[in-house]
N, C-alpha and C positions, 0 to 999 in steps of 0.2 A: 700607707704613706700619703700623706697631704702636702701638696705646698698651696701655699699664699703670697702674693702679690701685694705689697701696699708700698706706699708714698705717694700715688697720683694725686689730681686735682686740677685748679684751676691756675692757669697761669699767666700770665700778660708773655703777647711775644718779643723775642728776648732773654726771657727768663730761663731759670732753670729750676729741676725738680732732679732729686734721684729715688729711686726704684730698687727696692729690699724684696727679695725672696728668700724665705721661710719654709722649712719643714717641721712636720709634724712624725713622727714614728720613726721607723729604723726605714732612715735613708741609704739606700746603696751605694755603694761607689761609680761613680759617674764615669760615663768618657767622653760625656758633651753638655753643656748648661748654654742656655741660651734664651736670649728674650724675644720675643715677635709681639707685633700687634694687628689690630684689626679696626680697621677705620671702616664707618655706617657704608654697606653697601660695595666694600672690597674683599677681598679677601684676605684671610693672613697673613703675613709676610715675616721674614726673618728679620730682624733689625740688628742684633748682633750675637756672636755665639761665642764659646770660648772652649777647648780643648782639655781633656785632662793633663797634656804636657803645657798647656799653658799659653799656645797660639788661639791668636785672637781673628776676627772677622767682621764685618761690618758690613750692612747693606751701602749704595752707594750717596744716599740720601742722610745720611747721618753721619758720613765719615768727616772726622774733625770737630765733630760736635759732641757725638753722644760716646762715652769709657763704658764698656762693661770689668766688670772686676766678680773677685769671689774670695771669701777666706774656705779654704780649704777647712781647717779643723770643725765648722762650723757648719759645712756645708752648706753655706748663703751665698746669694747672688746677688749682683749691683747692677746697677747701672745709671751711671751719672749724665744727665743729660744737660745740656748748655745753648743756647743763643736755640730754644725752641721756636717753632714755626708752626702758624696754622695746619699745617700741615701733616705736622707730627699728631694731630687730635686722633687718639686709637686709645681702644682697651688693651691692655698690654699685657702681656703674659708672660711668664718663666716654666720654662719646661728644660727636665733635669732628664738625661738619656743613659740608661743603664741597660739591661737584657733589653730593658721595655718604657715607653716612652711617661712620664710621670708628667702631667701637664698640670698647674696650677691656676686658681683662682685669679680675674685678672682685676687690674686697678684700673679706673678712667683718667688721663692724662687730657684735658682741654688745654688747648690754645688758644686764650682768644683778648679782645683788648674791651 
Protein backbone atom coordinates (compact mmCIF):
# COMPACT_ATOMS: atom_id res chain seq x y z
CA UNK A 1 0.00 0.00 0.00
CA UNK A 2 1.16 3.53 -0.98
CA UNK A 3 -0.36 6.80 -0.51
CA UNK A 4 0.55 10.09 -2.19
CA UNK A 5 0.07 13.45 -1.25
CA UNK A 6 -0.44 16.15 -4.03
CA UNK A 7 -2.01 19.70 -4.59
CA UNK A 8 0.86 21.77 -2.88
CA UNK A 9 2.73 24.64 -4.25
CA UNK A 10 3.18 28.12 -4.14
CA UNK A 11 0.91 30.42 -2.84
CA UNK A 12 0.50 34.22 -2.18
CA UNK A 13 -0.82 34.74 1.57
CA UNK A 14 -4.35 34.69 1.73
CA UNK A 15 -4.70 32.17 -0.59
CA UNK A 16 -5.90 28.88 -0.66
CA UNK A 17 -4.76 25.37 -2.03
CA UNK A 18 -6.47 21.98 -1.20
CA UNK A 19 -4.60 18.73 -0.47
CA UNK A 20 -5.65 14.98 -2.16
CA UNK A 21 -4.42 11.95 -0.74
CA UNK A 22 -4.28 8.80 -2.81
CA UNK A 23 -3.68 5.23 -2.44
CA UNK A 24 -2.29 2.80 -4.27
CA UNK A 25 -2.94 -1.24 -3.44
CA UNK A 26 -5.57 -2.81 -1.03
CA UNK A 27 -6.02 0.03 1.38
CA UNK A 28 -7.38 -1.26 4.68
CA UNK A 29 -10.07 0.06 6.65
CA UNK A 30 -9.11 2.94 8.51
CA UNK A 31 -9.94 4.21 12.07
CA UNK A 32 -8.06 7.49 11.65
CA UNK A 33 -6.83 9.56 8.42
CA UNK A 34 -5.09 12.61 9.14
CA UNK A 35 -2.81 15.33 7.72
CA UNK A 36 0.47 16.79 9.55
CA UNK A 37 3.11 18.69 8.39
CA UNK A 38 6.75 19.57 8.89
CA UNK A 39 8.11 22.89 8.51
CA UNK A 40 12.31 23.41 7.90
CA UNK A 41 13.73 22.61 11.25
CA UNK A 42 10.42 21.72 13.48
CA UNK A 43 8.98 18.96 14.01
CA UNK A 44 5.77 17.21 12.67
CA UNK A 45 2.76 18.12 13.97
CA UNK A 46 -0.75 17.19 13.52
CA UNK A 47 -2.82 19.67 11.59
CA UNK A 48 -5.95 17.79 11.31
CA UNK A 49 -7.43 14.35 11.72
CA UNK A 50 -10.68 12.68 11.14
CA UNK A 51 -12.20 9.50 12.84
CA UNK A 52 -13.79 6.52 11.15
CA UNK A 53 -17.17 7.70 12.68
CA UNK A 54 -16.53 10.87 11.18
CA UNK A 55 -15.39 13.32 14.14
CA UNK A 56 -13.02 15.72 13.27
CA UNK A 57 -9.98 17.69 14.95
CA UNK A 58 -7.90 20.37 14.28
CA UNK A 59 -4.62 21.80 15.56
CA UNK A 60 -5.17 25.21 17.18
CA UNK A 61 -3.40 27.19 14.45
CA UNK A 62 -5.56 26.19 11.64
CA UNK A 63 -8.94 25.99 13.15
CA UNK A 64 -11.39 28.07 10.93
CA UNK A 65 -9.15 27.93 8.25
CA UNK A 66 -8.15 24.77 7.05
CA UNK A 67 -11.69 21.44 6.39
CA UNK A 68 -10.26 18.17 6.33
CA UNK A 69 -12.86 15.89 4.53
CA UNK A 70 -12.59 12.22 2.84
CA UNK A 71 -14.89 10.07 0.66
CA UNK A 72 -15.22 6.99 2.16
CA UNK A 73 -15.78 4.66 -1.03
CA UNK A 74 -12.68 5.93 -2.28
CA UNK A 75 -10.63 5.97 0.50
CA UNK A 76 -9.07 9.74 -0.14
CA UNK A 77 -8.25 12.39 1.98
CA UNK A 78 -8.81 16.40 1.66
CA UNK A 79 -8.00 18.95 2.99
CA UNK A 80 -9.13 22.43 2.13
CA UNK A 81 -7.14 25.09 3.24
CA UNK A 82 -8.19 28.83 3.14
CA UNK A 83 -6.71 32.47 4.21
CA UNK A 84 -3.01 30.53 4.39
CA UNK A 85 -0.15 32.03 6.34
CA UNK A 86 3.49 32.12 6.02
CA UNK A 87 3.37 30.09 8.48
CA UNK A 88 1.55 27.20 7.21
CA UNK A 89 5.01 26.75 4.85
CA UNK A 90 5.47 22.76 5.69
CA UNK A 91 5.57 19.58 3.76
CA UNK A 92 2.51 17.91 4.41
CA UNK A 93 1.56 14.57 4.75
CA UNK A 94 -1.46 12.14 5.05
CA UNK A 95 -1.14 9.15 7.10
CA UNK A 96 -4.06 6.69 6.93
CA UNK A 97 -4.21 4.41 10.57
CA UNK A 98 -5.28 0.88 10.49
CA UNK A 99 -3.47 -2.18 12.59
CA UNK A 100 -0.48 -0.04 11.54
CA UNK A 101 0.45 3.43 10.64
CA UNK A 102 0.51 3.99 6.54
CA UNK A 103 2.35 7.24 6.09
CA UNK A 104 2.42 8.96 2.66
CA UNK A 105 4.47 10.91 0.26
CA UNK A 106 4.35 14.54 1.27
CA UNK A 107 3.48 17.77 -1.07
CA UNK A 108 5.43 21.17 -0.39
CA UNK A 109 2.71 23.91 0.55
CA UNK A 110 4.75 27.55 0.43
CA UNK A 111 3.43 30.66 1.59
CA UNK A 112 4.80 33.45 0.50
CA UNK A 113 4.13 36.95 -1.54
Amino acid sequence: VQLQASGGGLVQPGGSLRLSCAGSGRIPATRFMGWYRQAPGKERELVAGITAGGSTNYADSVKGRFTISRDIRKKELYLQMNNLKPEDTAVYYCKYVSGYDIWGRGTLVTVSS
